[in-house]
N, C-alpha and C positions, 0 to 999 in steps of 0.2 A: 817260133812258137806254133802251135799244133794249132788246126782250125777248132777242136774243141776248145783247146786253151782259151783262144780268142773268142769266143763262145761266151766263154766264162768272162772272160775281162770285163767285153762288152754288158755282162748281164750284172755285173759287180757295180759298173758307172752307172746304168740305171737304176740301179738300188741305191745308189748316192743321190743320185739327182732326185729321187721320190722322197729319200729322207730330209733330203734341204729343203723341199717343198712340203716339208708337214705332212706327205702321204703315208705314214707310221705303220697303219696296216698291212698295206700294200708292198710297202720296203721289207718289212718282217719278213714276209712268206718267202719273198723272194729270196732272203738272205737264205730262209729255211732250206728251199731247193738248191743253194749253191750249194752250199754246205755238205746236205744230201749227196751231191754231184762229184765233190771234188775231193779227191784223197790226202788221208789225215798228213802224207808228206809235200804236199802242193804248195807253192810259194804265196799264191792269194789268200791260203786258209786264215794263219792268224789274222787279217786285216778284217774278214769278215767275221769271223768268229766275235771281234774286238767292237767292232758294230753294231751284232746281231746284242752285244752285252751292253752296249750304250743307252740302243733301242727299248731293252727290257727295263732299262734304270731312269731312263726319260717318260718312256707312253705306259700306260694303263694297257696292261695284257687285255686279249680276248674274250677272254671267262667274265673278268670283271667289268668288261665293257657291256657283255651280254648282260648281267645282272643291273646293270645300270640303266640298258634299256627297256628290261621288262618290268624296273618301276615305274617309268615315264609311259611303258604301254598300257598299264594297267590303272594309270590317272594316280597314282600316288607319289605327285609332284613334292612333296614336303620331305617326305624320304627320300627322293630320286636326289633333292638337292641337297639333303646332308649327306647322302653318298657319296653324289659328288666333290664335297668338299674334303670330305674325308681324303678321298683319292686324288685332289690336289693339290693336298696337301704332304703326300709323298709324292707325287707326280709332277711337280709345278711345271715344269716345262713341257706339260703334254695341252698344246693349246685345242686340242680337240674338248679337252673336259672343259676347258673354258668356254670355249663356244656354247656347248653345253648348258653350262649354268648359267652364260646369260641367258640362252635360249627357254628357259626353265624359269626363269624371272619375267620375261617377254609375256608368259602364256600365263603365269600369273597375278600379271599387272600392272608388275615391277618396276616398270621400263625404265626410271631412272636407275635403277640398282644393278638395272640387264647392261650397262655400258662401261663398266670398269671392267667387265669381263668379256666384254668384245676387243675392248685396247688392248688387254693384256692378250689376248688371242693374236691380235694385229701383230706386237710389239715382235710376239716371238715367231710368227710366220709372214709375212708380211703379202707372200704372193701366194694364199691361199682367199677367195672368193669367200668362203661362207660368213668368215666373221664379220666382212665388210656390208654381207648383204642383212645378216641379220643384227647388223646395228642399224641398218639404215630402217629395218620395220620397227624398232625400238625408238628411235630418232621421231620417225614419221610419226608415232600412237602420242609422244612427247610435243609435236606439234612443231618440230622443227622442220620444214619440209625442205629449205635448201642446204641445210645438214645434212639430212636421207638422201637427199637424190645427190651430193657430191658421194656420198656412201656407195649406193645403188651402181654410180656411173662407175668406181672403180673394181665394185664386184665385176662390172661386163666387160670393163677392161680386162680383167684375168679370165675371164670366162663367157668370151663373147657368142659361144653356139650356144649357152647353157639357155632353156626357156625360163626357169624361176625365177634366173637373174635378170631377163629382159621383162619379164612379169613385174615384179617389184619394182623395177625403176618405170615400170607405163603405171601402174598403181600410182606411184607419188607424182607423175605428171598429170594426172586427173586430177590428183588434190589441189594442183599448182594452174590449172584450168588450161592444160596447154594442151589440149585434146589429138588434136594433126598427130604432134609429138609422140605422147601417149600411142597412136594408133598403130603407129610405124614400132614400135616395144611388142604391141601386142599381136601383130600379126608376122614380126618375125619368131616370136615363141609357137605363133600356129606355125608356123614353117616347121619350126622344129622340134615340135609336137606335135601334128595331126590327128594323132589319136584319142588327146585329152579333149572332151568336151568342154574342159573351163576355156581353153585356149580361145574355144570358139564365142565363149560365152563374153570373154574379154576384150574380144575384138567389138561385139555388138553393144558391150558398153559405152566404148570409144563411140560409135557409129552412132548411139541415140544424145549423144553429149555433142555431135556433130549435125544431131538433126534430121539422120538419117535412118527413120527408123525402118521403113522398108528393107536395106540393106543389113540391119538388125535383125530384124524376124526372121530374114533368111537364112541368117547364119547360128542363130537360135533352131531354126526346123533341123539345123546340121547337129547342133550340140547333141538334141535329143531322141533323134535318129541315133547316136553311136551309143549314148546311154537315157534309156527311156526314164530312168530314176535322179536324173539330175536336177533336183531341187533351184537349185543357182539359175538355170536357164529357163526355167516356167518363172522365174522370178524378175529377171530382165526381159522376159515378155512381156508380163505384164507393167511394167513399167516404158515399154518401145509402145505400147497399147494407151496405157495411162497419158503418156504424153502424147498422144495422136487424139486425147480428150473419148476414147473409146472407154468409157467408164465397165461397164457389165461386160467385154472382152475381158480386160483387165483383170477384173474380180476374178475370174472363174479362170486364170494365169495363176491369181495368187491361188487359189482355192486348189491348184494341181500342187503348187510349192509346197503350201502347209499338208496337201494329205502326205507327200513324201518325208516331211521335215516338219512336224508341227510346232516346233518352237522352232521356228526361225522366223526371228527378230523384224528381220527388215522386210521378208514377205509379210508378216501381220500388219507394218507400217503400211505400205501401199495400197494393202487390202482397206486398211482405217480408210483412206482415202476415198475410195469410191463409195464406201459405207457413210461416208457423212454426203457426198455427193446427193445420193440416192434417199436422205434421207434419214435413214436407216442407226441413230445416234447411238441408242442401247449396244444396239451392236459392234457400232465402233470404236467406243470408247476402250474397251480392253485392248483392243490390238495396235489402237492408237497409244497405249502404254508402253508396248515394246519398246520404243523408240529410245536410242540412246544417249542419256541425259547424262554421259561425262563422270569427271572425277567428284564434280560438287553435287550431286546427285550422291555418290556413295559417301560422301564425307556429311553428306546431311543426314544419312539414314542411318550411321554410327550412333550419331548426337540424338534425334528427336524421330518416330514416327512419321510415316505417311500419310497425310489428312487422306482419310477413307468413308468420308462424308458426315461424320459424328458433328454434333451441333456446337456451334464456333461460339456463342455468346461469351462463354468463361475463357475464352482460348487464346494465343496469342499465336497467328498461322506466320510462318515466313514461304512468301510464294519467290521462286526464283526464277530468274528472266531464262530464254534460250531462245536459238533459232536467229533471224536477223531484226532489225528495230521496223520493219513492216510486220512482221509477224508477232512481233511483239507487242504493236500496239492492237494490232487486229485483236490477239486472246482479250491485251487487257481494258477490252469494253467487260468484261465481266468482272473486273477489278471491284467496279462501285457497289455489287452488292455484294460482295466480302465483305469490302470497307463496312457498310453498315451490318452486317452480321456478326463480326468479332468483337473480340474486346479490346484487341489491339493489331493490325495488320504491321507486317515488316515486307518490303521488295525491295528484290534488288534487281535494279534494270538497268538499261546502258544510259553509260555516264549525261549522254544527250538530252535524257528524260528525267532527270533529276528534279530539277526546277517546275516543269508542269507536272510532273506526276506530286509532288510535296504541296501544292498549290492546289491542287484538286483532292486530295487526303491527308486534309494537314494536321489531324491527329496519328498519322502514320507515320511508321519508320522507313523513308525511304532513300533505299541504299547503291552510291552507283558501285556499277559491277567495276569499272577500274579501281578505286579505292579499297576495293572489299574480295579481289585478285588469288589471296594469298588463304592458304589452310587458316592458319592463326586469326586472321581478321574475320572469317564466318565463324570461327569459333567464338572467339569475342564475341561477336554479334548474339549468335543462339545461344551464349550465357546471361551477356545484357541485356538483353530483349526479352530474356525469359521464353523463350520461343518452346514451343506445346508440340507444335507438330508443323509439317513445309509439304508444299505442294510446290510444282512445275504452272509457269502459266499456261501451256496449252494443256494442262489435264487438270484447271481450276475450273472452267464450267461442269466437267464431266459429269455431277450430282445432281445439277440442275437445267442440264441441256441434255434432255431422255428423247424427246421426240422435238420435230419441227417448232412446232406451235412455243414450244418454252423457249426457243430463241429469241432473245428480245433485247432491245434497248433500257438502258435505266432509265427512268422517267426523270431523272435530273442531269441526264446524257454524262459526258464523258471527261473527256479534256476542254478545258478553256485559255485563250492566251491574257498573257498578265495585262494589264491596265497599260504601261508604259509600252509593249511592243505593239498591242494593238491599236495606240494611238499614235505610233510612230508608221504604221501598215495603212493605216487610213489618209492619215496627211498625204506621205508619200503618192497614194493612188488618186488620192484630188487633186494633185500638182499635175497629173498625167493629162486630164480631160473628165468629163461630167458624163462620159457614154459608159454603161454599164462593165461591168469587167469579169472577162471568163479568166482564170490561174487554167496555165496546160503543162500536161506531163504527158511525152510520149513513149517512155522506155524505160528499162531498166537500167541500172550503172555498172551490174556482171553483162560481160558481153561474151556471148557465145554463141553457135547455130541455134543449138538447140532454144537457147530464151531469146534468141532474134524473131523466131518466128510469131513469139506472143506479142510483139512491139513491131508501128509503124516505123516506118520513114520519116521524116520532117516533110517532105513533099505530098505524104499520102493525106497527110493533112488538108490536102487544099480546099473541099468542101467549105472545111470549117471557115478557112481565112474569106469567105465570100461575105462573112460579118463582118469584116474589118472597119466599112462605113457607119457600123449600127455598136459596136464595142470596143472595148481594149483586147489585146491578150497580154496576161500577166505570167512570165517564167515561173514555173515549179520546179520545172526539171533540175536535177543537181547531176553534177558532173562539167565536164567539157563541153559547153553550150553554145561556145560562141560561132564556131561555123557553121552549126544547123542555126543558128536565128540569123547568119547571115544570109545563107541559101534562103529561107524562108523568104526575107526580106528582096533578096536578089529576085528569086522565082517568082515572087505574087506582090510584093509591094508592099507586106505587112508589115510592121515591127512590133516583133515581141519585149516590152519593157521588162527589164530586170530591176529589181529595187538594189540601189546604189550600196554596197560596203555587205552585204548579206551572203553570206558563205551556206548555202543550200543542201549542200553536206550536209551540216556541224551546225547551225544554227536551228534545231526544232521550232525554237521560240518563234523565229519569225516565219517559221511557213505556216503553225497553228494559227497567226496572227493575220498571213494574207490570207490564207485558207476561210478562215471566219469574217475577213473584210471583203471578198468578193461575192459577186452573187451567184457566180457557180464555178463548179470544177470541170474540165474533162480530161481524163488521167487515164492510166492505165494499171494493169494490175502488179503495182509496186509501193513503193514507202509513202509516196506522196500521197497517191488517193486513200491510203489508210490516213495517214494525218489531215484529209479532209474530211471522211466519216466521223473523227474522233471529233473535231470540235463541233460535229452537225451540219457540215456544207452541204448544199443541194451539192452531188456529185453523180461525174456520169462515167460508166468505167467501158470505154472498146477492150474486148475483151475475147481473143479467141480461140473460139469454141465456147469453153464452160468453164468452171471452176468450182474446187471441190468446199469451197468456203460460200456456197450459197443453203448450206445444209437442206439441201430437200424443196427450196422455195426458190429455183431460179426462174426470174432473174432479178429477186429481190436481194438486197443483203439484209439479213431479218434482224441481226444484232446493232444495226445502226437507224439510224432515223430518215436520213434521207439519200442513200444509194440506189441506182440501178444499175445494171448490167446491160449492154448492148453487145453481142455476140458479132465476132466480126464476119464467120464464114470464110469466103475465100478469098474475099475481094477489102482489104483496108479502106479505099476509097467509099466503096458504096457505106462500109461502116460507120465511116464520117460524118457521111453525108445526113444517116439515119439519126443520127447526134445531132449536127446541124438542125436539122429541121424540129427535132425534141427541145434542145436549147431555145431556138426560136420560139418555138411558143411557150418556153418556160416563161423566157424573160418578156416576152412583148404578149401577155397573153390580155 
């Protein structure tokens, strides 16, 4: 055989080998060129010829592929997907148009509808990357995150240099809070990307979820250096800003993002942020709306309007819970003048809050969110209920919290614990001893850099334990407590009492109950000092830096009765200590 021949052979197997792999395109041309090449008497002719006729009877030509994608570039997804179905539906074995319409489902929603046409993608190419990665963003928006990342992980199996594929799987490792993980995804797509300023942008995500925001910033002055208009990277500025507690940095981060991109969503979110920090309520409440309120948010707004401040007497509002049950209960100190404003309140909050929230609005309908999970059960609801119009609890003050001063307590406060836990929270705490009793929280329960740095030590605590001959301490904290109360105990001699059989997680009831039977809190900025504000504790929050929930009055919390803020700076210790001495004269004044 002639070296051309063998020429030919060889370029015949790799038009096999590209066909086996679903690369349809690419096999085509190349048939085209042999073809072109090789005389109509040539003994490889029929086999490619017989290929090239396979190919035209399996893939979606050229022409029609281009018309396919200048309805998807021109945003007329509704067309683009009955084109696509049209085509294959003479085409069924061309899993690119699958890909396709999942992908066209994804961007509209869909996302469960986007996954019969990823499998079927898979079914018939199996070692092709795209369908796997974009089931696993369809997966991830569905909420399954170790669905996506087995997804994710066998896109980079087939295509381990590609960066969208190592993008996507550091994506769903952020969701899954594995940051390290994550970082090593994203800074092997900056390897193999250098040019893309997202790459860089996604490394300094990694880097501020690790705490590290210096090394953030840096690699952000890199993003926008290569493109001065990258919206995404003034955006993770100001959030490497925002959590460095540099409020006015920050802003003026987002304020670059939105003049490039002015709706963009999540720059308005951040921007909200320093806006309530500084004050500044009017102004934040719009951009604090951006914020993305999920599937039950569009399925509310199908059914009933947006409460848009219209007067609630004749009305039946249903406010819907989001965010975590710290934040949840922080909004809903503004619950009680709803409650006496409407004609009927509906909430739906986490299942945990069911019992005190129905106890404190017991002419209310209140709904816990795991029972009420499902399309059909908030449907029900907003026909039962008669439901007028729904608002979000963090954008149920918006009407009535315009400036500082309207932040305020209800004058018949908030939450109370029932009669039986708080007579079970009392006995217990007089079994302990007759000396006064501080309830402590020192942390949060997500553990990462970056929310390590707002939370002690158990050790840094030691100021405080210098009371131990003049009070109790009484656990707050929820989670894995037993080796920091023993360390405590080890290092300074204290013991921190736990109330016997009380699951601090899962049980609200009773920490509103020790909450309201001791004489004070000192907590930090998480669930628990929210559940001491709510029933009215004297509470004291170490707290560092700032926070953007002091609206304008730090370091008061104006929506509750009796919170302060104590600012840690740089030193935890001396912060304590500054507690200590405030507790001290609270109690022994």
């Amino acid at each position: 055989m002639s070296s051309k021949s063998l020429s030919v052979a060889e370029a015949m197997k790799h038009a096999e080998q590209l066909l086996q792999l679903g690369n349809a395109a690419i096999s085509r041309q190349l048939f085209v060129k042999i073809l072109e090449a090789l005389p109509n008497n040539h003994g490889l002719r029929p086999k490619a010829e017989a290929l090239l006729a396979e190919l035209d009877l399996k893939y979606v030509g050229d022409a029609e592929k281009l018309k396919l994608q200048k309805l998807y570039e021109s945003g007329a997804f509704d067309k683009a997907l009955a084109e696509g179905k049209r085509l294959i539906g003479l085409y069924p074995k061309d899993w690119t148009i699958l890909d396709f319409l999942g992908g066209l489902n994804v961007l509209k929603g869909k996302f469960a509808d986007s996954i019969p046409y990823f499998d079927a993608a898979i079914d018939l190419c199996p070692k092709q990357p795209s369908p796997y990665s974009n089931k696993a963003n369809a997966l991830e928006n569905l909420g399954d995150l170790k669905g996506a990342l087995a997804c994710s992980e066998q896109a980079v199996s087939l295509m381990p240099d590609h960066p969208k594929a190592m993008t996507n799987k550091g994506n769903i490792l952020m969701k899954l809070a594995a940051y390290e993980k994550a970082l090593d995804c994203f800074q092997s797509a900056l390897a193999q990307s250098p040019e893309n300023p997202i790459t860089f942008v996604n490394v300094a995500r990694a880097w501020n979820k690790l705490g590290q925001f210096d090394q953030a910033l840096a690699l952000l002055d890199r993003a926008v250096a290569i493109d001065p208009m990258c919206a995404e990277a003034f955006n993770v500025k100001g959030n490497s800003l925002l959590f460095s507690d540099q409020f006015d940095e920050a802003a003026a981060q987002y304020d670059s993002a939105l003049k490039i991109r002015p709706e963009f969503d999540i720059a308005k979110v951040g921007k909200s942020l320093t806006q309530f920090w500084k004050g500044d309520l009017r102004a934040a409440w719009p951009n604090h709306d951006a914020r993305d309120l999920g599937q039950l948010a569009t399925l509310l707004n199908k059914r009933v309007h947006r409460w848009q401040g219209e007067p609630l007497c004749d009305k039946t509002l249903f406010v819907a819970r989001e965010q975590g049950i710290g934040d949840e209960v922080m909004w809903g100190h503004f619950l009680p003048f709803l409650y006496d404003a409407t004609k009927h309140l509906v909430v739906l909050v986490d299942d945990r809050l069911v019992s005190s929230y129905q106890r404190r609005f017991p002419n209310a309908s209140v709904l816990g969110a795991g029972s009420f999970a499902s399309e059909s059960k908030i449907e029900e609801a907003i026909v039962n209920k008669q439901v007028d119009c729904w608002t979000a609890i963090g954008s149920a003050p918006q009407f009535d919290w315009q400036s500082p001063e309207q932040v305020v307590p209800h004058s018949n406060g908030f939450l109370f614990p029932s009669n039986s836990h708080s007579q079970a929270a009392r006995s217990w705490l007089n079994t302990v001893s007759s000396k006064p009793k501080i309830a402590i929280a020192w942390r949060s329960g997500i553990k990462s850099p970056q929310r390590d740095r707002n939370y002690a030590d158990i050790e840094q605590l030691a100021p405080m334990f210098t009371l131990a001959d003049k009070v109790d301490f009484i656990n707050l904290q929820y989670g894995e407590v037993e080796r920091e109360i023993a360390r405590a105990h080890a290092n300074f001699g204290v013991t921190i009492h736990q109330m016997p059989g009380v699951d601090m997680m899962n049980d609200i009831e009773a920490n509103l109950a020790l909450c309201d039977a001791v004489d004070c809190v000192v907590t930090v900025a998480s669930a628990p000092g929210q559940f001491a504000l709510s029933v009215g504790a004297k509470t004291f929050f170490a707290v560092y830096g700032s926070v953007w929930w002091t609206f304008g009055r730090f370091p008061n919390v104006p929506f509750a009765q009796n919170g302060v803020i104590v600012p840690a700076g740089n030193n935890w210790r001396d912060t304590y200590a500054r507690i200590c001495d405030d507790v001290a004269a609270y109690l022994f004044r």
